[in-house]
C-alpha positions in Angstrom: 84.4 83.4 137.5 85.6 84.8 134.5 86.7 87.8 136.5 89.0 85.7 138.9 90.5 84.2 136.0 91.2 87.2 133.8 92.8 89.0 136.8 94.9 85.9 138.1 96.0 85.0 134.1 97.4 89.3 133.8 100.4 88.3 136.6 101.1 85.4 133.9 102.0 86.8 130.7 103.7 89.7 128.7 101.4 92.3 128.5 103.4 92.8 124.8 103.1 89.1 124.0 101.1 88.6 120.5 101.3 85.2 120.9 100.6 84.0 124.7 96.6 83.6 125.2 95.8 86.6 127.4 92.5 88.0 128.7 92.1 91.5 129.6 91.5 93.2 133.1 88.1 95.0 132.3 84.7 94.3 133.8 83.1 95.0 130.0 84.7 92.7 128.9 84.4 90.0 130.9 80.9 90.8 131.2 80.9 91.2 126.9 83.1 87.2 126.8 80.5 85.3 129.2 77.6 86.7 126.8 79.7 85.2 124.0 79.5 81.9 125.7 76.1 81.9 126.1 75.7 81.8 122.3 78.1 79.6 121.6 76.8 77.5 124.1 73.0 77.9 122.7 73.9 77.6 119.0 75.9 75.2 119.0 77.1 72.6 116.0 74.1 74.5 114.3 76.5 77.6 113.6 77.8 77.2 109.8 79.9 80.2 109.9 81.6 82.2 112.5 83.2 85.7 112.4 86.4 86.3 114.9 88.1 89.0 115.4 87.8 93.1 117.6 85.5 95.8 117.2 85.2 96.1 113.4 83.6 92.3 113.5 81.5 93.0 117.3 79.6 96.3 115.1 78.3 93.9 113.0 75.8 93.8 115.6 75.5 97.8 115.1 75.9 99.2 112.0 76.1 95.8 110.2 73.6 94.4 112.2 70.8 95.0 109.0 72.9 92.9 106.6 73.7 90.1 109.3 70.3 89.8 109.9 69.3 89.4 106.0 72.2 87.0 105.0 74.1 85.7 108.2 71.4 85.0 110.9 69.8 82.8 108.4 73.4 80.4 108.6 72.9 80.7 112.3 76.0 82.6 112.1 78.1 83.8 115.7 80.0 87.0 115.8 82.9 86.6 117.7 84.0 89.8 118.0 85.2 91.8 120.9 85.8 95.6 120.7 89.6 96.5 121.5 91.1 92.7 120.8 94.6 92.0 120.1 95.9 88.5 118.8 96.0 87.3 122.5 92.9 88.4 123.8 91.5 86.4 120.6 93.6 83.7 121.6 92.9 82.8 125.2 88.8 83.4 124.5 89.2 80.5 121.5 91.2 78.4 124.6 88.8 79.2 126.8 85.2 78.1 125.8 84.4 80.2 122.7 84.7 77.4 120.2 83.3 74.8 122.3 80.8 72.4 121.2 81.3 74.5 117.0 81.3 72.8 113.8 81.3 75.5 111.7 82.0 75.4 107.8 83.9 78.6 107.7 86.0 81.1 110.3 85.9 84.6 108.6 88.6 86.1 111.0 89.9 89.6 110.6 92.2 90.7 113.6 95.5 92.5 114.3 94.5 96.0 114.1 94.6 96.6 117.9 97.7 95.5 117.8 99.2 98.4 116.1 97.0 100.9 117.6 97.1 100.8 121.0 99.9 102.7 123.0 103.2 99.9 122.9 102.3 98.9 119.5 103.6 95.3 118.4 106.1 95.1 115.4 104.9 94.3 111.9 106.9 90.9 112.6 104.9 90.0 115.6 101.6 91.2 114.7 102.1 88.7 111.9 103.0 85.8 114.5 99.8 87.2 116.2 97.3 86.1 113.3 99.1 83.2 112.0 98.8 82.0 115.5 94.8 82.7 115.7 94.6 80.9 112.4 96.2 77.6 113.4 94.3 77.4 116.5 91.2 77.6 114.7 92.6 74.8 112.3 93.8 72.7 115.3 90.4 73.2 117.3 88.0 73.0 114.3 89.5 70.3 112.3 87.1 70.7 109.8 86.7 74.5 108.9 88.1 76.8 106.7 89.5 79.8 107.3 88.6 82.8 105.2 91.2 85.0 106.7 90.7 88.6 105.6 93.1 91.2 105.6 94.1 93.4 108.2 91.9 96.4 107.0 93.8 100.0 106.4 92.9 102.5 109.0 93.4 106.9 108.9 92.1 109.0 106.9 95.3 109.4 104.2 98.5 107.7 103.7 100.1 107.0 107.1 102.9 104.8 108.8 100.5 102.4 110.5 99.1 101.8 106.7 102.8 100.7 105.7 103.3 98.2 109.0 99.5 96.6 108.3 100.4 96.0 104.3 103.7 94.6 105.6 102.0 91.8 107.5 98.8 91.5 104.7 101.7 91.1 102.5 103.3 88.5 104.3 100.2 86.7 105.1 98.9 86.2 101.3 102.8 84.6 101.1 101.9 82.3 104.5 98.6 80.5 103.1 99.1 80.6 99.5 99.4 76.9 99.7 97.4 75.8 102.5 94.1 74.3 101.3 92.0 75.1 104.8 93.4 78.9 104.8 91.9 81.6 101.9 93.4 85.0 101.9 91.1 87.0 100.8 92.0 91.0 101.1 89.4 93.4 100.8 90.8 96.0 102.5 91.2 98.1 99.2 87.6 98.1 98.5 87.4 100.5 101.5 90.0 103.2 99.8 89.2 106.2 96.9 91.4 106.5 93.9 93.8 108.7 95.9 94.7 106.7 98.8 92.1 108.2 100.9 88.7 107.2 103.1 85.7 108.4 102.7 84.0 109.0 105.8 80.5 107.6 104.4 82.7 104.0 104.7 84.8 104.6 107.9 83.1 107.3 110.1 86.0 107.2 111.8 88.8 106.2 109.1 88.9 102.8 111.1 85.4 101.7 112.4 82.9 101.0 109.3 79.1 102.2 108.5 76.6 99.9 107.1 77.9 101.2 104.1 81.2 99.7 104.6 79.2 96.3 106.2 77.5 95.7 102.9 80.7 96.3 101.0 82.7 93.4 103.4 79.6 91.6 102.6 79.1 92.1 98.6 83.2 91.3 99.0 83.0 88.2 100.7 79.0 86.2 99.8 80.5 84.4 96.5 83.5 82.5 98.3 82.0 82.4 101.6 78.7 80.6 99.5 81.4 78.6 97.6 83.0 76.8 101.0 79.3 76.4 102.4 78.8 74.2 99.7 81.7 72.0 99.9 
């Protein structure tokens, strides 16, 4: 079913649209969104925290997937992630069953890469409308949660043009939700870069995709104010 949906929703849309809901045309992934469902639909209101976003978020179930299991399982925590997501893809799976039935506490999202990477990359301008977008449908669907919104994490090995257009929109982010109580900016991005502008391959095999090495980092980065809005 998903399938027939995904296929008739492609004649619908932009494919360049950051901001119209949009699934993608790709039997993985349809086949990677139904098992989703099935553990949103298992876990329920007893998820306190999830995690949205593309492939960096979907390998916590790989490289991450010894941290998760010590300090997120134990919330009953969902990852949300899907490898190769832009803003829309995230956008039509939260329209289209993946929140249903949550309560949770906290949203970590981290999203927008993709949309830079892929072959028509999106402007700086509309990758921004992109996340903003994913964050106030998470605020409209989940009345309750907060957002910990994380920045869009730098990517290649050295200093490069796609590093400029991601700070560009980080930058412009931390301005969007300095003053919305249910939104936290919280960049971390940095933590993944040496002294001279570079990545280490022991963090980012790939100067994109992290190693547990880089998991435990997000995680060291993010346990005291994720712990601090669990408590609220």
């Amino acid at each position: 079913m998903f399938k027939i949906i995904c296929i008739a929703f492609l004649f619908l849309v932009p494919e360049s649209s950051t901001i119209t809901p949009q699934p993608r045309n790709h039997d993985w992934w349809v086949a990677r969104t139904a098992q989703l469902q099935k553990v949103v639909d298992q876990v329920g209101s007893n998820s306190s925290v999830i995690f949205v976003g593309d492939s960096i978020t979907q390998a916590w179930e790989d490289n991450g997937a010894a941290i998760w299991k010590k300090h997120l399982a134990p919330l009953n925590a969902i990852n949300l992630g899907i490898g190769g997501d832009r803003t829309e893809h995230v956008l039509w799976r939260l329209e289209n069953g993946h929140l249903h039935g949550l309560t949770p506490e906290v949203a970590v999202v981290m999203i927008g890469t993709n949309n830079f990477g892929h072959d028509t990359p999106d402007t700086p301008a509309e990758v921004l409308e992109g996340v903003v977008a994913v964050v106030e449908k998470l605020k409209s669907s989940l009345p309750n949660v907060h957002v910990l919104l994380l920045d869009i994490f730098p990517r290649g090995q050295s200093f490069n043009q796609m590093r400029g257009s991601i700070l560009q929109v980080n930058q412009a982010l931390k301005t969007a939700y300095a003053k919305d109580a249910r939104v936290t900016f919280f960049p971390i991005g940095h933590l993944f870069i040496d002294d001279d502008g570079s990545i280490n391959q022991a963090i980012m095999p790939d100067y994109l995709h992290l190693s547990e090495k880089g998991y435990q980092i997000w995680f060291d980065a993010i346990k005291k104010e994720l712990n601090s809005q669990l408590t609220h």
